[in-house]
N, C-alpha and C positions, 0 to 999 in steps of 0.2 A: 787552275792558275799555276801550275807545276811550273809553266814556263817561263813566269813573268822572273823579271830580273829584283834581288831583295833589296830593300835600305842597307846600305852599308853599315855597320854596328861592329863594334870592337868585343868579343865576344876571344874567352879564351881559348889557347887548341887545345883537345882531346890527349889527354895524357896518361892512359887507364893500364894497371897493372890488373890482371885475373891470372887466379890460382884455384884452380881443382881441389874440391876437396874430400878427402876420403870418406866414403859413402856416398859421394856423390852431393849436388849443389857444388856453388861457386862462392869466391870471396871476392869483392871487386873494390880495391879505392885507386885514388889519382896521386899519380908521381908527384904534380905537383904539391911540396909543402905549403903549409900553413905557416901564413905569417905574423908574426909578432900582433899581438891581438890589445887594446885597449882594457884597461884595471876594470871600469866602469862603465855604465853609459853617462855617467857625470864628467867621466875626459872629453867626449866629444862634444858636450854642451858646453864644457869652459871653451876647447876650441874653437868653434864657430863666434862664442862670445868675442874672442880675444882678436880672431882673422875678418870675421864678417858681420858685426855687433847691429849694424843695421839692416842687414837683412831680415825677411820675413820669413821666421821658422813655421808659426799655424796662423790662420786664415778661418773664422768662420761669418757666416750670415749672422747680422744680428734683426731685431726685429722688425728697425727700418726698412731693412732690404739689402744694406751694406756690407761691407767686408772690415770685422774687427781684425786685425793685424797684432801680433804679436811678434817681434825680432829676437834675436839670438842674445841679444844683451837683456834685453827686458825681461825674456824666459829666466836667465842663470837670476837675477836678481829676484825677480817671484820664486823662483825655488828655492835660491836660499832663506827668503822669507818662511815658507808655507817649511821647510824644514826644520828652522829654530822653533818655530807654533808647536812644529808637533814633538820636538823634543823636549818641550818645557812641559807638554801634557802627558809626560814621563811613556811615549809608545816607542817599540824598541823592536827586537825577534820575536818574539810573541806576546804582542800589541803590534798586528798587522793594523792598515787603514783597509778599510769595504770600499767600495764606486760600485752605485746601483747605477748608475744614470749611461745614457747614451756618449758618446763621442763629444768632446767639445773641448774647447782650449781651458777651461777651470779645472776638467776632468785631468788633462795629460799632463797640468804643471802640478795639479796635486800628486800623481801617478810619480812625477820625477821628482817632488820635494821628499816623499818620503824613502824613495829609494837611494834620492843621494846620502840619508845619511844612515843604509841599512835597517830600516824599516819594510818590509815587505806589502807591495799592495796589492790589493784583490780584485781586481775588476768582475766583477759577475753579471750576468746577461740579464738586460733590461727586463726582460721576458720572464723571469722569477717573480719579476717586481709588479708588469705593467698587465701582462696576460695572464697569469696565473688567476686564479681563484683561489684558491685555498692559501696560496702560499707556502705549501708543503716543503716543496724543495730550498727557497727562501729560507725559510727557519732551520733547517737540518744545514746549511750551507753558514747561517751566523752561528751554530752552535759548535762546527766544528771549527770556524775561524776565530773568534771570542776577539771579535777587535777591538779596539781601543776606539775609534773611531770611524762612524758611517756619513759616505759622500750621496747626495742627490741633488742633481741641479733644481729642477724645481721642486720646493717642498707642498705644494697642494699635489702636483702630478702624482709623486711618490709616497702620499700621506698614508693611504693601506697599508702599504707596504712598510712606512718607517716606524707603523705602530706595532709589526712584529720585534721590535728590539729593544733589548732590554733596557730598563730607563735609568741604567746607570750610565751606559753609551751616549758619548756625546755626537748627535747629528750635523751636520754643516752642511746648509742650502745654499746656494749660488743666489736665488732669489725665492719668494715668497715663501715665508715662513709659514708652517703647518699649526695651524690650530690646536692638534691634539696633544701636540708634545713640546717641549723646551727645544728650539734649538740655536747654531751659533749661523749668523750670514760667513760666508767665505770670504769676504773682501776684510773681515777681521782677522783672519790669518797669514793677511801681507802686510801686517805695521813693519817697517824698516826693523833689523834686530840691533840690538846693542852691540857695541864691542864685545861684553863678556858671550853674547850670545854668538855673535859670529866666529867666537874662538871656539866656542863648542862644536857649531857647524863646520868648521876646518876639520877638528880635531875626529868629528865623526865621518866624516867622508875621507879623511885618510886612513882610516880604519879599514873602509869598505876593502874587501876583497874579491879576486874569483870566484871563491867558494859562498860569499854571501849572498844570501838568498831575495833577488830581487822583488819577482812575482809570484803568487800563487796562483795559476788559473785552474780552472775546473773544465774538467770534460765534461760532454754532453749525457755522459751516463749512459751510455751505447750498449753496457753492460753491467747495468744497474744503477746504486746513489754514484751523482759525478764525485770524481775523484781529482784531490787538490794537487795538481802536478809541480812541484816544485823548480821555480825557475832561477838560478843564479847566476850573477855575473857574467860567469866563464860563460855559460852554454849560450849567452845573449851574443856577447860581445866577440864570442870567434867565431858564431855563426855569420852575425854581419860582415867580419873578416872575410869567411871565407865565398859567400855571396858576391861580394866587392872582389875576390880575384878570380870568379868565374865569368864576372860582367866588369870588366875593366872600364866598358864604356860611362860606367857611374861616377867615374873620380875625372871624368871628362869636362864635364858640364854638373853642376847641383839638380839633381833631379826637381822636376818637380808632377805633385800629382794629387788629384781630386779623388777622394776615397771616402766610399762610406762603410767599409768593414768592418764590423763591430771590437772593439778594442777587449772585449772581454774574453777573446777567440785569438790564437797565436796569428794569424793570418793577417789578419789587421793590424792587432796588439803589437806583435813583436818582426814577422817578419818586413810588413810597409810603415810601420811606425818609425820603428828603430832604422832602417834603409833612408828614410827619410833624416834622421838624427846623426849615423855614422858619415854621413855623405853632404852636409851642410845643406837639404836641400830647403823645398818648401811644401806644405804640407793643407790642401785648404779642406775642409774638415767637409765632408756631404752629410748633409740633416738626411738627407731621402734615402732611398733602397728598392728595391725592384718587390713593390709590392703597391698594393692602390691606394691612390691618395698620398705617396709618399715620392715614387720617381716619378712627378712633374719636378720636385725640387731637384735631383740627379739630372733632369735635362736640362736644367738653367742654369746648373752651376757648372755643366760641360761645355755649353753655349758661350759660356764668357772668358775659362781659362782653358787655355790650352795647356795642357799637360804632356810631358814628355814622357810618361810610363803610365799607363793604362792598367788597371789591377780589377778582377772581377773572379766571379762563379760562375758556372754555365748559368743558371735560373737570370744572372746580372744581364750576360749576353743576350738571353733569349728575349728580353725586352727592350735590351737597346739598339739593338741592329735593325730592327722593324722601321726604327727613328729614323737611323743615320742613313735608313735607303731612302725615307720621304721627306727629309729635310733637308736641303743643301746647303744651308746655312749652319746647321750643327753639324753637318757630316766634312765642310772646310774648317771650323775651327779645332773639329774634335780631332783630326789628322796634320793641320797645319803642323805641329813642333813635336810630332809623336817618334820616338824611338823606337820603342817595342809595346807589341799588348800580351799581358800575362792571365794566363789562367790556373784556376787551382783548385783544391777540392774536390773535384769528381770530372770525368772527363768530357771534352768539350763535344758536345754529337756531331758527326760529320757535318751536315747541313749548315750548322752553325761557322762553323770554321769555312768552310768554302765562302757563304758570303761576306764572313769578315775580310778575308783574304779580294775578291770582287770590288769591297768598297776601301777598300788598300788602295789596289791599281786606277777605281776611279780617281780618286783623290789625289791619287801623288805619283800613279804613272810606276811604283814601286809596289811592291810585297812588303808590309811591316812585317818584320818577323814575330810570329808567335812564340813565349817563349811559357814551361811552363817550370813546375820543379815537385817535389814530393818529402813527404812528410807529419811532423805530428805533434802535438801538446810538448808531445816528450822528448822532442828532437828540435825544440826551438828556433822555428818548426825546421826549417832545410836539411834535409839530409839526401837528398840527389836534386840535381838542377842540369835544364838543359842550357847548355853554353853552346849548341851548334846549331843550324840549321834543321828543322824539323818538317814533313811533309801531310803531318796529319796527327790526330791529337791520339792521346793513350801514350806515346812515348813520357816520361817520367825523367828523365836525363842519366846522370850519371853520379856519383859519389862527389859528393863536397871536397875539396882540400881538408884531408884531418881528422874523415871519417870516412869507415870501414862499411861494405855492405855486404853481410854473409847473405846467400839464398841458400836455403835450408828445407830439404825435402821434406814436406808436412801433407801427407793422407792426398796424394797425387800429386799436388802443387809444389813451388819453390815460395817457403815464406821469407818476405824480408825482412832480417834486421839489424841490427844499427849499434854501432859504439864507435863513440869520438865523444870533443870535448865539447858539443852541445846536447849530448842527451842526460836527462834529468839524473839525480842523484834518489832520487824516490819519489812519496806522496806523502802530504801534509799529513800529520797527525797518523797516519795510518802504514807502518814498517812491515806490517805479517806482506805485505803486497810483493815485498822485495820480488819474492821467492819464485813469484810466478811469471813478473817481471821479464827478467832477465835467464836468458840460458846458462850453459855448465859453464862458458867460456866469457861470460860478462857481456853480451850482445843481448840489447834490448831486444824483446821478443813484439814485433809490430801487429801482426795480426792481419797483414797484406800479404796475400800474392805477385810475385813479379815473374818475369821471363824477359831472356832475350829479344832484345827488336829482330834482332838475328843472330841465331846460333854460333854461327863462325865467325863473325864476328863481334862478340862483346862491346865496341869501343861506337857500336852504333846504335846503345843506349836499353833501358828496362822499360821495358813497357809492363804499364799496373795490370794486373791479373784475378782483381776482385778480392772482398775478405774472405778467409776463409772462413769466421763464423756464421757468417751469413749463408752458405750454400749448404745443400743438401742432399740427402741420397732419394730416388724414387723407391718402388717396392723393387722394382727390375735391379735394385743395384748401382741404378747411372747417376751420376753424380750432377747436380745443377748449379749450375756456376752464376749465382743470384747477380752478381755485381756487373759483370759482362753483358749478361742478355737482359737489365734491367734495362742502361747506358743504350743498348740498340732500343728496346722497346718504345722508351720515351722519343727519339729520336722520329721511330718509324709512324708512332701514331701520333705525331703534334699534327694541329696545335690542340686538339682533346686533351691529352694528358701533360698535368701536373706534375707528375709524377706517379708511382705505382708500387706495389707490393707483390712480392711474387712466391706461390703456395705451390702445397703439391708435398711438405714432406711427408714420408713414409704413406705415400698413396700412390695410383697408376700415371698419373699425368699431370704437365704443368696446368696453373691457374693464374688470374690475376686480378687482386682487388686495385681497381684505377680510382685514382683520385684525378676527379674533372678539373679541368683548367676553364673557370668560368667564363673567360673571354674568349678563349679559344671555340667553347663550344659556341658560344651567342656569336661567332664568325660564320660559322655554319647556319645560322638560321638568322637569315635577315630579317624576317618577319617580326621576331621575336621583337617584345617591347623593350626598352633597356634596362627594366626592372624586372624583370623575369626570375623569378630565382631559380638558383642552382636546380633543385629537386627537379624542375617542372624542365628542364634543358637537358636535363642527362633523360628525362623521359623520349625524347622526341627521335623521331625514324631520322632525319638528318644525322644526328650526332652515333644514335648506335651502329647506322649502317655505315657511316665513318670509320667509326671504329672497325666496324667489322671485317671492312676493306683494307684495312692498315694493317689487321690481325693473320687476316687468310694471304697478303702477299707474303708477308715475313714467314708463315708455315712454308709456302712455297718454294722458301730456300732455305728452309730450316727443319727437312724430316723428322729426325731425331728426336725421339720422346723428350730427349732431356733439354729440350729445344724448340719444340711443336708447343704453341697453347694450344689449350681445349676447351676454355673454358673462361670467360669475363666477366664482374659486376662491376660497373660505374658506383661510385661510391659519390654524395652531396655533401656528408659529414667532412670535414677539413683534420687533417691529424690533429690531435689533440699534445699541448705542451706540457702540461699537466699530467698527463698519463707516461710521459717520456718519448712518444709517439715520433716524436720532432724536435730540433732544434730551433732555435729562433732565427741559426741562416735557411730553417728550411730542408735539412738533412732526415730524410725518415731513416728512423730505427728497424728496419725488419722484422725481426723478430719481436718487437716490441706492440707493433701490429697486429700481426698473426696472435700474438697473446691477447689482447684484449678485443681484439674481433674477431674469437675462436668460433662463435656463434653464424658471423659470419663467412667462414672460410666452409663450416659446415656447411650452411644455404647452397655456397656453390657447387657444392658435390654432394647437391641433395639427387636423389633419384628424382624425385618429384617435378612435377613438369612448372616451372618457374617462368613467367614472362621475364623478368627483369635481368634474368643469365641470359647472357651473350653463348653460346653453344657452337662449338668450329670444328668439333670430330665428327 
């Protein structure tokens, strides 16, 4: 669709300063300055209160079917509520608030009551809470937090779970009170405050600063227990800054946009939360997610509003585009008022992107532009963003206004990393980290690979280059670049694969543990019942000679050992959360894999003559 002509979108010019640097790598940020950046994100909340008091800040389904509405006056009012609550139960810098629960409008004025008045909140992934078994990760995550107070909307849902905390913690449910433990309903933490209380509340949120520490989030642990990434002020609120002068078109129109991104992950949490906040727009809350049994509710609630900015994950894409080709009814509303669709997290596989781009031009006769951007926990999150026209995904953009992007020669590759005034001052509770952090020169150490879209010219953006922890050497020496030929892999063999793991270190040849995509496969075998399960579908000649055909085209243009599979097992077992295996958006851990399915990785490079190894050399 190279040809089709794009939606017109105010999008900033290209302004990049590169400088060579001795030993080689580049240093890359943008002429353009950083502009004068908000104290808080409680400035931009009184603002809207004060400009557009009736407007609808959050939006969720309730259980009639309806849409609860919450405005910009009503939000500043609940917060300054739910802020005097928690300042009279004496929680401060260390007396953070927890939020175990999913997304919802109780969740994010709690999240902004106690931030307006420098109380730090936690958000932590439902997934500790609702999938876990043991709870492991859960208790080591309250033991290093020690809050003062734990949020769950529903108290029967999260009752396991609330019973890992200590009983001198006070709980507050949104609704149904948990049998096992005392706790407080949330709607007791909006009684109007007092004068004396409301001077408190003034006097604590003028307090607040750049440097005070908004949010705690937790990484996924990609590299062992997650770690509490320290989020304050500044790195929030210049980021939004500088997002807003890379996309001019935001101060146009109030955005608005349906999202279900987990709020306890920067992506969600901070960079479509807060873009929605700094921007007056509106924000309608998705219960669903691109998993089963859950996006039927992400198509109904696409069906009804149109949204001007589209935010997802490839895994988001790869089940709504199936939609928006057989439905015309969701594929006009979902395009009617669309500005731009954003992608993020991992890159978008070709296929995917060509037909979003098809059902662009169906739709609207135009290209929406794809726009993406890159980043981390610890870069809150933006620290390159595309502001130009793009022709294909893996481009990554360019450096934010404000921040610096060294590429820095690391064991063949250019790693990126990062200093300005959105990246983290450290980790919670945990300072020996500084060290390893951060380089000689104070640039956050990322742990990505980048490169030029094009050498000679710089100013036509970085394209991601896979982690380096993740890649490995063979016996031969050659280097496998896990994150690249993962991105093609899944790409080549859908709809089979879910995703995949990819083996082979310190052996002769690549490998790959596939994780089956249940529907995918049951696409291939129409016969199949629709209760089939996994095990008995990954057995079947449709699915492996699928595969096997997805496998030996890509060898075909991929000779090179470090590049060539030789070797497949279909895996039934689902990553496991628990083990670290995965995130709850669904991110496998590599190495976290290969760790606990050593047994496995053995199988496949068993000499032994194995029916269930897929064999391509």
């Amino acid at each position: 669709m190279a040809g089709e002509p794009w939606k017109p979108l105010r999008l900033a010019p290209v302004d990049l300063a590169a400088y060579p640097l001795p030993g080689g790598g580049l240093l890359l940020r943008s002429r353009q300055e950083l502009a004068p950046f908000f104290r808080c994100l409680g400035e931009p909340l009184h603002r809207w209160a004060r400009e557009a008091p009736d407007r609808t800040f959050l939006a969720e389904r309730t259980a009639g079917d309806d849409w609860r509405r919450v405005s910009y006056g009503e939000a500043l009012a609940a917060v300054e509520s739910l802020a005097s609550a928690l300042l009279d139960r004496g929680l401060g810098a260390d007396r953070p608030v927890v939020l175990l629960s999913d997304n919802g409008i109780d969740h994010a004025l709690l999240q902004l009551g106690a931030m307006h008045v420098g109380i730090p909140a936690v958000p932590i992934s439902p997934a500790y809470s609702l999938l876990s078994q043991d709870h492991a990760q859960l208790r080591y995550l309250l033991e290093l937090t020690h809050p003062g107070l734990v949020y769950a909307a529903d108290g029967n849902r999260f009752a396991p779970a609330l019973g890992t905390i200590a009983p001198e913690t006070e709980v507050v449910v949104s609704a149904q009170l948990p049998a096992a433990r005392p706790a407080t309903l949330f709607a007791a933490l909006l009684q109007p405050p007092t004068q004396a209380q409301r001077g408190a509340v003034a006097e604590r949120f003028s307090a607040v600063g750049p440097e005070t520490v908004a949010k705690i989030l937790f990484t996924s642990g990609s590299t062992g227990r997650p770690k509490g990434v320290l989020n304050t002020q500044r790195m929030l609120c210049s980021n939004q800054q500088a997002i807003a002068q890379g996309w001019p078109f935001l101060e146009e129109r109030p955005p608005v946009v349906v999202d279900w991104l987990p709020w306890s992950h920067t992506f969600g949490g901070n960079h479509n939360f807060n873009l929605i906040l700094r921007n007056g727009g509106t924000l309608y809350i998705d219960a669903g997610k691109p998993a089963p049994g859950l996006f039927e509710k992400t198509l109904k609630n696409l069906s009804e509003v149109p949204a001007t900015l589209h935010f997802n994950v490839p895994r988001g894409f790869d089940r709504l585009i199936p939609c928006l080709e057989e439905d015309p009814d969701l594929r006009a509303t979902f395009f009617s008022d669309l500005d731009a669709i954003f992608y993020a997290a991992a890159a978008l596989p070709p296929h995917l992107w060509a037909r979003l781009e098809r059902l662009s031009v169906a739709a609207t006769g135009r290209r929406v532009p794809l726009l993406s951007a890159w980043g981390s926990t610890e870069t809150s999150p933006c620290a390159t963003q595309v502001h130009f026209p793009i022709e294909r995904a893996g481009v990554i953009g360019l450096p934010v206004p404000g921040t610096e992007i060294k590429l820095a020669p690391v064991s063949g590759k250019l790693e990126l990393r990062v200093k300005g005034p959105n990246v983290t001052p450290g980790y919670w509770r945990r300072p020996e980290l500084l060290a390893e952090t951060f380089d000689e020169e104070g640039f956050l150490r990322m742990g990505d690979a980048g490169r030029l879209a094009d050498p000679a010219e710089p100013a036509a953006g970085i394209v991601f280059d896979g982690r380096l922890g993740e890649n490995f050497k063979l016996t031969s020496g050659s280097w496998v670049h896990v994150g690249e030929l993962r991105t093609e892999l899944v790409s080549a063999a859908a709809p089979i694969v879910a995703d995949l793991v990819v083996t082979g270190h310190d052996r002769e040849s690549v490998g790959l543990l596939v994780f089956a995509d249940p529907a995918g496969c049951r696409s291939l075998c129409p016969d199949a019942a629709p209760d089939t399960p996994l095990p008995r579908l990954v057995e079947r000649s449709e699915v492996r000679e699928a595969l096997r055909s997805a496998l030996l085209t890509h060898n075909s243009a991929n000779p090179g050992s470090s590049r060539r599979i030789t070797r497949a097992l279909l895996l039934s077992e689902p990553p496991s959360i628990d083990a670290g295996e995965i995130t709850d958006k669904g991110y496998l851990n590599q190495r976290a894999v290969r760790e606990r399915r050593a047994a496995l990785v053995e199988r496949l490079y068993s000499a032994a003559d194995d029916p269930a190894i897929l064999r391509l050399d």
